[in-house]
N, C-alpha and C positions, 0 to 999 in steps of 0.2 A: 363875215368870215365863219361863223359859227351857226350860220343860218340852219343848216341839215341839221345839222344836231338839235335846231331847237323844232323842227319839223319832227323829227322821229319819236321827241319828248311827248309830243300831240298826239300820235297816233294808238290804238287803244292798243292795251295788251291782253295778251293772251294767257291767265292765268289760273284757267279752266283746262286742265288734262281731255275733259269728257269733249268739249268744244274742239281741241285742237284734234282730238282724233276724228271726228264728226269731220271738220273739213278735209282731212286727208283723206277717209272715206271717202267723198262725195268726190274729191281730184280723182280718185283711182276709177269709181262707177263714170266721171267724164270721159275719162280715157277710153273705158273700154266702150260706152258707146256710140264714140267715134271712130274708133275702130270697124264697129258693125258697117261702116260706112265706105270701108274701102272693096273693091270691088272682087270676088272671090278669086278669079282671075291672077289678081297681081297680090293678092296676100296668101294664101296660099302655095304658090311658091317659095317665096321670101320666107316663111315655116320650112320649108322642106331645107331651104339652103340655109338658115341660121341654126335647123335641127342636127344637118348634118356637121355642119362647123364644132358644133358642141360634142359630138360624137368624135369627133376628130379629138379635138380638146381634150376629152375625159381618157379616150383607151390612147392615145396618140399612135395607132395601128391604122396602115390602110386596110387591110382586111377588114377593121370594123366599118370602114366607109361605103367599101364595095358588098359587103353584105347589108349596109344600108341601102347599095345601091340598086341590088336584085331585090329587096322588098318594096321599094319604091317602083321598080317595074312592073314588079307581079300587082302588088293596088291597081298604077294604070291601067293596064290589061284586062284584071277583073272590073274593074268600073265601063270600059271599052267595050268589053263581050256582056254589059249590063247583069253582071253576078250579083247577088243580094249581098250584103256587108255580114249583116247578121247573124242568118244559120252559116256560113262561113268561117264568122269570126267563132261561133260555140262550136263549131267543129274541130277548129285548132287550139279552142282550150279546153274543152269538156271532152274530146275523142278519148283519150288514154284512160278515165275514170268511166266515161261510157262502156268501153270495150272490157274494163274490168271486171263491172259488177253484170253486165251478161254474161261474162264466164260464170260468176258465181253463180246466179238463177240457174243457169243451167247446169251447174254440179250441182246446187239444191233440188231441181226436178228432177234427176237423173235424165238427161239431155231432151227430155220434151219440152216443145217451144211454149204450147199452147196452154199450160198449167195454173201458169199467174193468170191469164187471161181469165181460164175457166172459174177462178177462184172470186172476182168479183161479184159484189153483190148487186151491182150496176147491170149486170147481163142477166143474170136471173129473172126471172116471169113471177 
């Protein structure tokens, strides 16, 4: 009747904090890669549709879904039309702070382009 219990008695415990986080580590690095494992096709969607579920979730707006929804097209399409990810993506986060500080050079030069250029010690002879 009491068999389990005297089975559980047996079994080693865990009274190392350092050990038990070590195994939990190692559960998590299993997980993910096995993950690595599924095939990009069918996980990569399933991101797209548990991303957008959460978006939902968080603003509970459609609006916030269907502007998920046109950024999720525009990616397709640039990956479609084989556009670079990269200088793309620094385009739409460094544009505003690029476009800034060429205004500034240029009120610093009084509008010639070529000033910073001429100013390196790299082009000199």
């Amino acid at each position: 009747m009491f068999a389990s219990t005297d089975r559980l008695a047996k079994l080693p415990r865990l009274r190392n904090d350092d050990l038990f986080r070590a195994l939990v580590a190692s559960m998590w690095i299993g997980i993910r890669i096995r993950l690595l494992t599924v095939p990009c096709k069918w996980l990569f969607p399933s991101i797209v549709l548990l991303c957008t579920i959460g978006v939902h979730c968080l603003s509970n707006s459609a609006f916030a879904v269907l502007l998920r929804a046109c950024f999720i097209f525009f990616g397709y399409a640039a990956r479609r039309l084989r556009f670079e990810g990269a200088p793309l993506m620094l385009g739409f986060i460094l544009g505003g702070d690029m476009e800034e500080y060429l205004r500034r050079s240029l009120t610093l030069s009084g509008g010639r382009r070529g000033r910073g250029i001429d100013s390196l010690d790299i082009l000199s002879p």
